[in-house]
C-alpha positions in Angstrom: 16.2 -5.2 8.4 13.4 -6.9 10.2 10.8 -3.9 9.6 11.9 -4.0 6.0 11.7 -8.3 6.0 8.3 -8.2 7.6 7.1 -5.7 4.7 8.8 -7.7 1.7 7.3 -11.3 3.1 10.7 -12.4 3.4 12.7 -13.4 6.6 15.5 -10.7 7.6 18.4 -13.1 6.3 16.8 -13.2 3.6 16.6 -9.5 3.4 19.8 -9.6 4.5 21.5 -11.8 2.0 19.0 -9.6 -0.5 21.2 -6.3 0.8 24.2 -8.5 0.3 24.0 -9.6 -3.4 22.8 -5.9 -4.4 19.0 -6.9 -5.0 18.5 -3.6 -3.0 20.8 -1.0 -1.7 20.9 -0.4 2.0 23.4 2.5 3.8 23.7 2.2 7.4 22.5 4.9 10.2 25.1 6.6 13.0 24.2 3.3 15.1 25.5 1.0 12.2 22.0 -0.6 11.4 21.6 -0.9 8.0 18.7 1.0 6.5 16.7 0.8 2.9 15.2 3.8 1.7 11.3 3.6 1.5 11.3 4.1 -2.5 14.0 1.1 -2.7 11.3 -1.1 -0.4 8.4 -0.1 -2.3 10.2 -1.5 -6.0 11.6 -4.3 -4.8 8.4 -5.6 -3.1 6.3 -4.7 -6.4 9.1 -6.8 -8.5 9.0 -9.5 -5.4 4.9 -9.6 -5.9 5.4 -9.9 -10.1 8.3 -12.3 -10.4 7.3 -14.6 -7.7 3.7 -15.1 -8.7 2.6 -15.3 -5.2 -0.8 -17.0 -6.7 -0.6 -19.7 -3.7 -1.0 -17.1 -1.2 -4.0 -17.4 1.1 -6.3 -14.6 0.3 -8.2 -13.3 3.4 -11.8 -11.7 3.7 -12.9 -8.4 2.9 -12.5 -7.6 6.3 -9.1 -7.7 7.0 -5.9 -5.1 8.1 -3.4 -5.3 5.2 0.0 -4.0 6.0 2.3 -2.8 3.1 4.0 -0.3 1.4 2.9 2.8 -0.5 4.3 2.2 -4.1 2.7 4.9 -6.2 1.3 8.3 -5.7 -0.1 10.7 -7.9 -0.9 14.1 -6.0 -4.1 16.6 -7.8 -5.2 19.7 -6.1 -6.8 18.4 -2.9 -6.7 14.7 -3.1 -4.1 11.9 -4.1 -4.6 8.3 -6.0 -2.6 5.8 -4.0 -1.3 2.2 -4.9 -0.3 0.4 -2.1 1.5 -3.4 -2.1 0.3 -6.1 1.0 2.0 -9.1 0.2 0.4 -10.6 -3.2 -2.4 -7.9 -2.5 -1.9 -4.6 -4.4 -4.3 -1.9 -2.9 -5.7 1.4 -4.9 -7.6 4.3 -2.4 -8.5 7.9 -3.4 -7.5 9.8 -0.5 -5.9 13.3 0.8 -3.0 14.3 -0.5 -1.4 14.7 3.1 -2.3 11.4 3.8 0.2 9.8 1.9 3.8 9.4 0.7 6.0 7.3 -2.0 7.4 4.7 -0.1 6.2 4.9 3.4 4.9 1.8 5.6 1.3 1.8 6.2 -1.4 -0.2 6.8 -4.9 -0.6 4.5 -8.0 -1.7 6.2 -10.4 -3.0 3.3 -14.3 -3.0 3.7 -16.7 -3.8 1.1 -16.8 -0.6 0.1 -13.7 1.4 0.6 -10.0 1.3 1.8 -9.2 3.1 4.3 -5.4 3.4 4.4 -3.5 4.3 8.3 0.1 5.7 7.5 2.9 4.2 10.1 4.8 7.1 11.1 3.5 10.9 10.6 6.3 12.5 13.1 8.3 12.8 9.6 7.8 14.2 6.3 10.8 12.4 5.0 10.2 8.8 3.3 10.4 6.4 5.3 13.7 4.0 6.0 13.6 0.6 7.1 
């Protein structure tokens, strides 16, 4: 739940009470940790950066590493258009289409001129669970 709390901006009781009151649905692991499924993250941190209206956020340089959440994906031949959430920040990159996946953690790193985006964990080709 922290992983999860970190990506949604939230603390993890929040997250927690969240999981609690059905806002998202969590299932827990063999170990009993309680897990949300990389495609539940992704929706509820879009919804979290609509409803909220995060427009006091502190917006950082150009420079900056952004980590998020990869909410959208839409796969061609060769290449893939990726949306990715950061906080209030919501991130758009053209890249390969092994490079990226619905709902897993990663991080963007925006120059003036291009995003270049770092996935979290390649060991797996499942989504991601937090």
């Amino acid at each position: 739940m922290g992983q999860a709390a970190r990506l949604l901006g939230v603390s993890p009781d929040t997250a927690r009470r969240w999981a609690d009151a059905g806002r998202v649905t969590t299932h827990r692991d063999a170990s009993g940790r309680r897990l949300i499924e990389g495609r539940d993250l992704a929706a509820l941190r879009v919804e979290i950066a609509r409803t909220d209206g995060e427009e006091d956020a502190s917006y950082t340089s150009v420079r900056n590493v952004f980590p998020g959440i990869v909410i959208a994906v839409t796969l061609g031949d060769v290449a893939a258009h990726a949306e990715m959430q950061a906080g209030p920040h919501r991130l758009v990159s053209l890249l390969t289409r092994e490079a990226v996946e619905l709902g897993v953690e990663a991080t963007a790193r925006v120059k003036p001129t291009s995003v270049h985006v770092d996935r979290a964990c390649a060991e797996s080709e499942k989504p991601a669970m937090f």
